[in-house]
Every structure is written in structure tokens, then in C-alpha cells.
MIDOSE-1310 file (N, C-alpha, C; in nm, 2 decimals, decimal comma, always signed):
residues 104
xxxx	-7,47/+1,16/+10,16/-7,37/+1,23/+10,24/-7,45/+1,34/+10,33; -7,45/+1,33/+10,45/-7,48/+1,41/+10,52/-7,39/+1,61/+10,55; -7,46/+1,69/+10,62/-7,44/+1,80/+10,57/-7,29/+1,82/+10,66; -7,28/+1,74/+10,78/-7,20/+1,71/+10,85/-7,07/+1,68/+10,84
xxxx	-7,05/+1,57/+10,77/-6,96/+1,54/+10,65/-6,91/+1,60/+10,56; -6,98/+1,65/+10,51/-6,95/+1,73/+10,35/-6,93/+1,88/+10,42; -6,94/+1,88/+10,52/-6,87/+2,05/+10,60/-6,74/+2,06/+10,65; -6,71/+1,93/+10,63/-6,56/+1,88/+10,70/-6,48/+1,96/+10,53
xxxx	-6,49/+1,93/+10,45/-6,42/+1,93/+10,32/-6,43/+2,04/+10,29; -6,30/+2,14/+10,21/-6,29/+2,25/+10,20/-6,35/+2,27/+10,09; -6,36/+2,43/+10,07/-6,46/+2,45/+9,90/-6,45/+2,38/+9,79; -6,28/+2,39/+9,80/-6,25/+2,33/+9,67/-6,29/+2,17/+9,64
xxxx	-6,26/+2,06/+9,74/-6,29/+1,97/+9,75/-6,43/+1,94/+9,70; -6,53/+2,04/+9,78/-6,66/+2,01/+9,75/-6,70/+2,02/+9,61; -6,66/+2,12/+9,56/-6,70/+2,13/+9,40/-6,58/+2,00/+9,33; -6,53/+1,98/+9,36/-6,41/+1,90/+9,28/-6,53/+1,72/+9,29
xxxx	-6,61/+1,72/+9,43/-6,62/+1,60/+9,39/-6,80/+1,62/+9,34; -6,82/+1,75/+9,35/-6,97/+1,80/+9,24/-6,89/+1,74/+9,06; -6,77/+1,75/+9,05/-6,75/+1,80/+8,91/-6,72/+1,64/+8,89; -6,69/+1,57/+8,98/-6,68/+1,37/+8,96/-6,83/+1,32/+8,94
xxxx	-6,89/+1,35/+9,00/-7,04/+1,31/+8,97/-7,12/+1,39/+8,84; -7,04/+1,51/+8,81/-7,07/+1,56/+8,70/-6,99/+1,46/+8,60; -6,89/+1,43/+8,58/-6,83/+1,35/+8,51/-6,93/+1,20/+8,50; -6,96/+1,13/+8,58/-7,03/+1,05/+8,60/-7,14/+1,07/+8,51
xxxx	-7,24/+1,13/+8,52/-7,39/+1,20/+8,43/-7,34/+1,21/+8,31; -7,22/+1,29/+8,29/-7,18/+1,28/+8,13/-7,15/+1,12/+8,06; -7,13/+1,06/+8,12/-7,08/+0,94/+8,11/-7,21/+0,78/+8,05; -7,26/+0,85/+8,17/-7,39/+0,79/+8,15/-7,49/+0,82/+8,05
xxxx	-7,45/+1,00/+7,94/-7,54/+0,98/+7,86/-7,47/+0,99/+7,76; -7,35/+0,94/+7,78/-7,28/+0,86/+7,65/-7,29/+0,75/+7,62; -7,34/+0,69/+7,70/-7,37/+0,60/+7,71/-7,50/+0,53/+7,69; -7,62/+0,69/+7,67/-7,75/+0,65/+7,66/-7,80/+0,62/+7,73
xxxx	-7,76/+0,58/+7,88/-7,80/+0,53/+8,01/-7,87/+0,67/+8,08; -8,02/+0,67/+8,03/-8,05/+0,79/+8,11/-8,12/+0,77/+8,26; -8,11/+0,62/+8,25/-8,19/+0,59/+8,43/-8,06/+0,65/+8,51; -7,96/+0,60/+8,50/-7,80/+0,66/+8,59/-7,77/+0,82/+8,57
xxxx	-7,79/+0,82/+8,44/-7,76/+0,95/+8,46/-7,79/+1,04/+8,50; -7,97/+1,04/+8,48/-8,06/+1,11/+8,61/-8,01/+1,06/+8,77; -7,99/+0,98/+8,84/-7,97/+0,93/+8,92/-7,81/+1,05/+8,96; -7,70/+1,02/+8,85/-7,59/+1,12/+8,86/-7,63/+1,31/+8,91
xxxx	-7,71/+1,31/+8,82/-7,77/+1,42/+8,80/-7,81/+1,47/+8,92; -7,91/+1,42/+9,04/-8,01/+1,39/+9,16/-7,86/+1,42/+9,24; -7,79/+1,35/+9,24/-7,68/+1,37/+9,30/-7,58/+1,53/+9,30; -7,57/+1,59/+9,18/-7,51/+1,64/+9,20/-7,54/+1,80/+9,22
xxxx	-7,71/+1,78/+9,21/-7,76/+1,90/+9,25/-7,79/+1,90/+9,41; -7,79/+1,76/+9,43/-7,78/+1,74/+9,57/-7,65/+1,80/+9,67; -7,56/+1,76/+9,59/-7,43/+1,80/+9,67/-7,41/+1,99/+9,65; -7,48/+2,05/+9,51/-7,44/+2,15/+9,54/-7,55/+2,22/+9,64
xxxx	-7,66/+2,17/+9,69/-7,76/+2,22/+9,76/-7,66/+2,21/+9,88; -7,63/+2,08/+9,94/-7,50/+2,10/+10,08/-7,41/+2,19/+10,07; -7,38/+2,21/+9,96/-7,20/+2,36/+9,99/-7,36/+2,50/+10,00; -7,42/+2,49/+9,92/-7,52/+2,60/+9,98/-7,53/+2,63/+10,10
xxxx	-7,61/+2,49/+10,23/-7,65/+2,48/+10,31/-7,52/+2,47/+10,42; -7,34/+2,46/+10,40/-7,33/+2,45/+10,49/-7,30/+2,60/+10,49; -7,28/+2,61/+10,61/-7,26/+2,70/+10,73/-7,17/+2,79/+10,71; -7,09/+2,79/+10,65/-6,92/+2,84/+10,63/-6,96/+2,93/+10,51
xxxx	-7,02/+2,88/+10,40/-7,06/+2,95/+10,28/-7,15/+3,04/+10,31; -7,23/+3,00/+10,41/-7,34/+3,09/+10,39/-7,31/+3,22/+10,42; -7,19/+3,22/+10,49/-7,09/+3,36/+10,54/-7,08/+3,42/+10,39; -7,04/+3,33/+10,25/-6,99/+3,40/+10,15/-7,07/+3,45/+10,04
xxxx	-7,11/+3,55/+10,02/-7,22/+3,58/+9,94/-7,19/+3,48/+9,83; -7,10/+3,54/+9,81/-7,07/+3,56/+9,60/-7,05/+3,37/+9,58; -7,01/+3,33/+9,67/-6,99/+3,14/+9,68/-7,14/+3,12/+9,64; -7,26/+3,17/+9,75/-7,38/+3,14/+9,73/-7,44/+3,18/+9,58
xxxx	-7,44/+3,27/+9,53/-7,45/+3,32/+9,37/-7,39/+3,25/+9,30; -7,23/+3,21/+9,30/-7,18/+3,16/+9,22/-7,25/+2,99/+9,21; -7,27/+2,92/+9,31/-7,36/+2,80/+9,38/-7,45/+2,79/+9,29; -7,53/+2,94/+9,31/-7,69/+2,92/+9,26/-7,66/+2,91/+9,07
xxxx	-7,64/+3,00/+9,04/-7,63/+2,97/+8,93/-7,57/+2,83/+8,87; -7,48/+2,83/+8,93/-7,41/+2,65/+8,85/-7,50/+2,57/+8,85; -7,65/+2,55/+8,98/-7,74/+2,48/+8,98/-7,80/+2,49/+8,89; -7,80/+2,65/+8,85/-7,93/+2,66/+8,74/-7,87/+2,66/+8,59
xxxx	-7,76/+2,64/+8,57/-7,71/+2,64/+8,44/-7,72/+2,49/+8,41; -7,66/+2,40/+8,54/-7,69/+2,26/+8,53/-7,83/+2,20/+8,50; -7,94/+2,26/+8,58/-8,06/+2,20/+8,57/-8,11/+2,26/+8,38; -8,09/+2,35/+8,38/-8,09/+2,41/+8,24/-8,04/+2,32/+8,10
xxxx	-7,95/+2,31/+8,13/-7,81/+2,18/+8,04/-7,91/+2,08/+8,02; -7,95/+1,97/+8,13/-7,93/+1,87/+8,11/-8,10/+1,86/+8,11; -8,19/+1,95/+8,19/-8,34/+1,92/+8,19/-8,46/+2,01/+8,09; -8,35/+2,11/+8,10/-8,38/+2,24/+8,00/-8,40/+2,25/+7,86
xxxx	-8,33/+2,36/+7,83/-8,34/+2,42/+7,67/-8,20/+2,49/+7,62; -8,10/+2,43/+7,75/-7,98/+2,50/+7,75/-7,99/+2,64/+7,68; -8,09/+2,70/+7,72/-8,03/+2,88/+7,68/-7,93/+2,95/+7,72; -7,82/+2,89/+7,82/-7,72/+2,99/+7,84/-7,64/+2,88/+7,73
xxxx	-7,63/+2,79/+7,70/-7,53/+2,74/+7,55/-7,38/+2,69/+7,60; -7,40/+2,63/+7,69/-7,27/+2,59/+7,79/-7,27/+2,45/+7,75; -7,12/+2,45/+7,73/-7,08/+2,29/+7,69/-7,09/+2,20/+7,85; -7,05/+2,06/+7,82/-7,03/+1,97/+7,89/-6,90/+2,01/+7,93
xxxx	-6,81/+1,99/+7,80/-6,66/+2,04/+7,81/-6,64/+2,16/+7,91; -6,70/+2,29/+7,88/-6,70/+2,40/+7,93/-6,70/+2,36/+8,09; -6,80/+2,28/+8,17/-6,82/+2,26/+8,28/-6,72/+2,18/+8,31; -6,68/+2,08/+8,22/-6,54/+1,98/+8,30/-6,43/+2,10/+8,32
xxxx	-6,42/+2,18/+8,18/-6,30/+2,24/+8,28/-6,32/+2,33/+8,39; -6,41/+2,39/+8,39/-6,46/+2,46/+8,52/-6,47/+2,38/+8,65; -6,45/+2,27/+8,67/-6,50/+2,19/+8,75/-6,34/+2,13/+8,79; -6,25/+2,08/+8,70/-6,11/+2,05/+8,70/-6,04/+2,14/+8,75
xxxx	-6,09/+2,27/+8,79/-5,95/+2,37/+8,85/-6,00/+2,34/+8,93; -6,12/+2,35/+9,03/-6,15/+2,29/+9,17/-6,09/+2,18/+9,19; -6,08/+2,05/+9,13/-5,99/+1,94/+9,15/-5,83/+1,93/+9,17; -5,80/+2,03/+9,08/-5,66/+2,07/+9,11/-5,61/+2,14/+9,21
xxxx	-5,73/+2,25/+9,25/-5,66/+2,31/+9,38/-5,71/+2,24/+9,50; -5,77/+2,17/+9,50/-5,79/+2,05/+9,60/-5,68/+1,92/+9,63; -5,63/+1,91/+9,54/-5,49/+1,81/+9,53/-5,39/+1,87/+9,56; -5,38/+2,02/+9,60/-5,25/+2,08/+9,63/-5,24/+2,05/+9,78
């Protein structure tokens, strides 16, 4: 997805479909499938680098903070030593109120 595209979609949207590809990665390593899930993974630090990079956010500080850390709690989780001790679960639901207020 280009940055183009993905600036069209409102905040909520954007993290709603970071938290589908996050769903995806979980899925994959329930599966033991760690070639996809890395692949999941690539993806969805990918997509939160675009809500970084577009243009609208960059207006919002605390979006950008809030952004950065979710990268780094993610890269942490899944490549790390998970020292901040954050579930999977913890992130789906975090990730499901963006989904919901996107469906309104």
C-alpha cells in the first residue's frame, strides 16, 4: 500500500487494519508458521511506519508517540525479550476498539 492510499483512511481505520494483520502474525504463530508470520509482522510495522509518515498525523504529536511506541512494544513482543510483558490478547483488544470505531 502506498502512503497515498492509506492517507485516504481515517485513524481509526488505519490501526483497525494494523490490528488485522496483527491478527494474522498471531495466527501464523499458532500455527508455527514462522516464514508468514514474519512476513505478517514486515507488514504491520510497515503499515504503522505509513500512519507515522502520513501527513495528517504528523500534525499530532501524541498519535506520533502513541505510533512509536506500539512499534516498539511490537518489535519487542515478537523479536525481543518482551520486557514491557504485553499479551497478544492485551494488543487484540487494543487494536479492536480501533476496529469498532471504524465500523461506526
Amino acid at each position: 500500500m502506498n502512503l497515498k492510499k492509506w492517507g485516504k483512511l481515517s485513524f481509526a481505520e488505519q490501526i483497525g487494519n494494523i490490528g488485522s494483520e496483527f491478527s494474522r502474525a498471531k495466527h501464523w504463530e499458532e500455527l508455527s508458521d514462522f516464514k508468514n508470520r514474519e512476513k505478517s509482522l514486515e507488514r504491520v510495522i510497515e503499515l504503522i511506519d505509513l500512519t507515522i509518515e502520513d501527513s495528517r498525523e504528523r500534525q499530532r504529536r501524541s498519535r506520533i508517540k502513541e505510533l512509536s511506541r506500539l512499534r516498539e512494544i511490537l518489535c519487542d513482543k515478537f523479536l525481543g525479550f518482551n520486557i514491557y510483558s504485553i499479551s497478544a490478547k492485551n494488543l487484540q483488544d487494543y487494536f479492536l476498539q480501533f476496529g469498532l470505531i471504524a465500523r461506526k
